[in-house]
N, C-alpha and C positions, 0 to 999 in steps of 0.2 A: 378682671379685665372686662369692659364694656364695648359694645359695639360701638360706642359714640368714641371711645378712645380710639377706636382703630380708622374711625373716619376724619378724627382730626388729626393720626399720624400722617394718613393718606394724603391730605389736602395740603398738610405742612412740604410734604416730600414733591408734591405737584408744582406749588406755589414757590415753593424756595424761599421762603419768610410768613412768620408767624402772623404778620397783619391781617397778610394777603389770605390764608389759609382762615382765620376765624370770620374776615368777611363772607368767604364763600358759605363757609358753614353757619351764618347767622348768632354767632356768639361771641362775646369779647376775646379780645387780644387777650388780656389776664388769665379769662377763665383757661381758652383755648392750650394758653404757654404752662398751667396747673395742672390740663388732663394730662398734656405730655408730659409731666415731669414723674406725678404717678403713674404711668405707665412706664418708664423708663426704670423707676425704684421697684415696680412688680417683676420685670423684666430680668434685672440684674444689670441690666448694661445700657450705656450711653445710646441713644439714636441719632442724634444730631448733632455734628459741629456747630459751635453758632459763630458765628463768622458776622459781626457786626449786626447788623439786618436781615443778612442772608443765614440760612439754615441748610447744611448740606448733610444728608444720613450719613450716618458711618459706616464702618463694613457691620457692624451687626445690623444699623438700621438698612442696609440693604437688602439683607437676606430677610429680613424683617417685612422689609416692605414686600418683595416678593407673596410671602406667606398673604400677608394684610389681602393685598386683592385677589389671593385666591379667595381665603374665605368670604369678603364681601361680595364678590361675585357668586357664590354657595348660596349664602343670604340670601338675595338678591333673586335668583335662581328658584328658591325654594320656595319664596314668595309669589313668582309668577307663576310658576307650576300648583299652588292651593287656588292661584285666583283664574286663573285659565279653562273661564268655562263659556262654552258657547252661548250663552245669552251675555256675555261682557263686552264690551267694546276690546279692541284690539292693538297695540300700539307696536310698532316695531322700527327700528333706524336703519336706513339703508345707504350706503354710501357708495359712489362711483366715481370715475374720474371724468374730467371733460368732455375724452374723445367719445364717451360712451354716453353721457348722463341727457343731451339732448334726445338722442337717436332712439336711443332706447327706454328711457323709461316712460317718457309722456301715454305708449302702446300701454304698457302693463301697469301703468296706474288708473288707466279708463278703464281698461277690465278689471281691474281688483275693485273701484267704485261700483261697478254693473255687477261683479258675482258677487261680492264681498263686502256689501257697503258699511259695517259693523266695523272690520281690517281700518285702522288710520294707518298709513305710510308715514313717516318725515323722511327726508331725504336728505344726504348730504354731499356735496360734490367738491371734490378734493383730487390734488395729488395722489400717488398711491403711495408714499411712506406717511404721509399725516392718515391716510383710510386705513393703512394696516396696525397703525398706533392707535387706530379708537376701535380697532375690533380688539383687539389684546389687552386695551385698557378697558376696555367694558361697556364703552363711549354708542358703538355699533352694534346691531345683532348681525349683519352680514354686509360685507364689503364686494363690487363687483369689479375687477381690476385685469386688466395685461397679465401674461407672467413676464419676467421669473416671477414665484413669490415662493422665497426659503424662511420659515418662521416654524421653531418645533411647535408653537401653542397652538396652530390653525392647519385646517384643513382644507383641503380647496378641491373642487369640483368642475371640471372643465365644462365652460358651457357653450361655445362654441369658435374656431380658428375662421380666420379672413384674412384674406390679401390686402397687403399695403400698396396704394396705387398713386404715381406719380397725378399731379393735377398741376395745369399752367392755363396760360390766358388763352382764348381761342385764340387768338391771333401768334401765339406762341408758334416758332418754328418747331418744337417738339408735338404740337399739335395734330399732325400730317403726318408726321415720320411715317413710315412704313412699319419698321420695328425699332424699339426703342432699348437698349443697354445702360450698365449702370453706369457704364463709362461715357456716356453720351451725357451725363451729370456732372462729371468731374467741373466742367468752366463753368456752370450757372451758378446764381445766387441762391441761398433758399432762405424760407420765410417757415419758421419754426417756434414751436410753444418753449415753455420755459422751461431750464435746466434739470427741473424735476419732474419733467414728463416723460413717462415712461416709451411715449411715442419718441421723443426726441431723440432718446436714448437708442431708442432699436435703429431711427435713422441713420446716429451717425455712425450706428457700429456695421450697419449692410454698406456705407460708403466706406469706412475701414476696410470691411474687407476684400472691398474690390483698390482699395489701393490710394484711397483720396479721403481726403477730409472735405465734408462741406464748407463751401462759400457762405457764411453767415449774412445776408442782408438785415433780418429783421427777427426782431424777440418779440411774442405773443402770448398771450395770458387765454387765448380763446382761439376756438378753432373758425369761430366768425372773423375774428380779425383776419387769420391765416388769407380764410377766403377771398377776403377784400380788396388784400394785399396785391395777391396771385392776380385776382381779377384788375389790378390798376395796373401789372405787369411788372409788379415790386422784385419778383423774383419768382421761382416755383417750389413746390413743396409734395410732399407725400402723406398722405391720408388715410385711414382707416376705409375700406370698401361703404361700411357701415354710416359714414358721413356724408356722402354721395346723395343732395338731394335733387328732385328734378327743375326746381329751379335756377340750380346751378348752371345749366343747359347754357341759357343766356350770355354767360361771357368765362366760364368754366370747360375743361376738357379733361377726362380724367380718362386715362393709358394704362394699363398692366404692364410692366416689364417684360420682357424675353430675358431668357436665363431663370438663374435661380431667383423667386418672383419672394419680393421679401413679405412675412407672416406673423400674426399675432395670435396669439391661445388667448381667450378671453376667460377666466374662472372666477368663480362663488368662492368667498374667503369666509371660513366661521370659526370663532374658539373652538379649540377641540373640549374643553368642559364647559362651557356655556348650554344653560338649559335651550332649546329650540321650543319653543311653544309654537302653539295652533295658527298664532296669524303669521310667525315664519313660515311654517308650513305652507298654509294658501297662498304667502307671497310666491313661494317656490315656483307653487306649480304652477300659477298664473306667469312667473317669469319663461320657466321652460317653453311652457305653449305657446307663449310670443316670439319664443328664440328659432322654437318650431315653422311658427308662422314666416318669418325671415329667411330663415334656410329655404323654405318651398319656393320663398318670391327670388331666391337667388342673392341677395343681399348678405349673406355671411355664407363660408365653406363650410367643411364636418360637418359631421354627424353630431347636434344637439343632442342631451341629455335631458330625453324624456319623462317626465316620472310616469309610472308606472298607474 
């Protein structure tokens, strides 16, 4: 068994057809469909239905594949851990979701340049079920996301909670209110990211539970549209504390709730066997001390997790 086997079982299992799976891997359709077959006669058992075009593992090739990226991941690992040495440049993937990805990393990518200019960052901003599928596939070394997050393979690290804070147009009558309830939401419209935003989510389950469904006005891919929206008086919406810039002053009004004031835990997601090398490391702690730096200005609640 060869490691080139286990990386074109990998890509066939990713891909779901053999075409697609030898492009990725730079080798013929022929070759690519002969390593799997030898591996499947060293194996003893079948991997893949072939289903036309398409290629689906079977229950062996699942447990199989399981194995597969554990050990490429091992490889992989054990590689960066021999080459992991401070005269190297540094490479690490970091991924976040929208509500976070402007706010927060632009701070802690100027400092990782300023202390760490060796550290390269790539970043990637996602959803958090596609971010928690490329930390567990191997894709990310650290994902930064909302909870819940329930996954045995990863660990998460709280880095710091905020208040979710109503925002409408200044000229909005919730603008003034005095005090403002969730029930004073029930009749508006709102203006909300896409179904797979965890922000969306926590929205409409704090309106659930005061007893109403939101008024759906408007579906957004970005929390600038949101703003836009809000600010043309499309409807209103609820926003991370953390999104709250000062130019928003302008035609922006952002309110806390009275009552139970709805919240978000914000955490560090990592394989639990994934090697952490040195430029993880420095990302950390440059993240932490900016999260630090936030909490002081008042912009996120808790207590941040300082490193040491």
């Amino acid at each position: 068994m060869e490691l080139n086997q286990l990386r074109y079982f990998l890509a066939a299992s990713e891909a779901g057809n053999f075409t697609r799976a030898a492009a990725r891997c730079n080798i013929s359709q022929p070759s690519l469909s002969q390593q799997i077959i030898h591996l499947e006669r060293e194996l003893g058992h079948k991997l893949f239905h072939r289903l036309g075009r398409r290629v689906v593992p079977t229950e062996a090739g699942q447990v199989f594949l399981e194995r597969t990226r554990d050990i490429l991941r091992k490889v992989e690992d054990a590689s960066k851990e021999l080459k992991d040495s401070p005269t190297l440049e540094r490479h690490i993937k970091v991924g976040t979701v929208p509500t976070l990805a402007p706010y927060l990393l632009p701070p802690v990518l100027k400092h990782c340049r300023e202390l760490h200019p060796n550290l390269l960052v790539h970043t990637h901003e996602d959803f958090r079920p596609d971010l928690m599928r490329g930390v567990i596939e191997g894709d990310l070394d650290l994902a930064i996301v909302p909870q819940p997050v329930r996954d045995p393979h990863v660990s998460t690290e709280v880095l710091f909670n905020e208040p979710l804070l109503l925002v409408v147009r200044r000229s909005h009558p919730l603008a003034t209110k005095p005090a403002i309830t969730a029930r004073d939401l029930a009749d508006e419209s709102f203006v909300l990211l896409g179904h797979s935003s965890t922000l969306s989510m926590e929205i409409e389950r704090f309106c659930g539970d005061h007893d109403f469904a939101p008024q759906l006005g408007h579906r957004c891919s970005q929390v600038a549209t949101v703003k836009a929206l809000v600010a043309l008086g499309e409807g209103i919406s609820i926003l991370p504390r953390i999104a709250r810039r000062p130019e928003d002053r302008k035609t922006l009004v952002y309110r806390e709730l009275t009552g139970r004031v709805p919240m978000r835990e914000v955490v560090i997601v990592r394989h639990l066997q994934r090697y952490q090398t040195k430029g993880t490391e420095l990302f950390l702690k440059v993240l932490r001390a900016s999260v630090a730096e936030l909490a002081a200005a008042g912009e996120v609640k808790g207590r941040p997790v300082v490193a040491p």
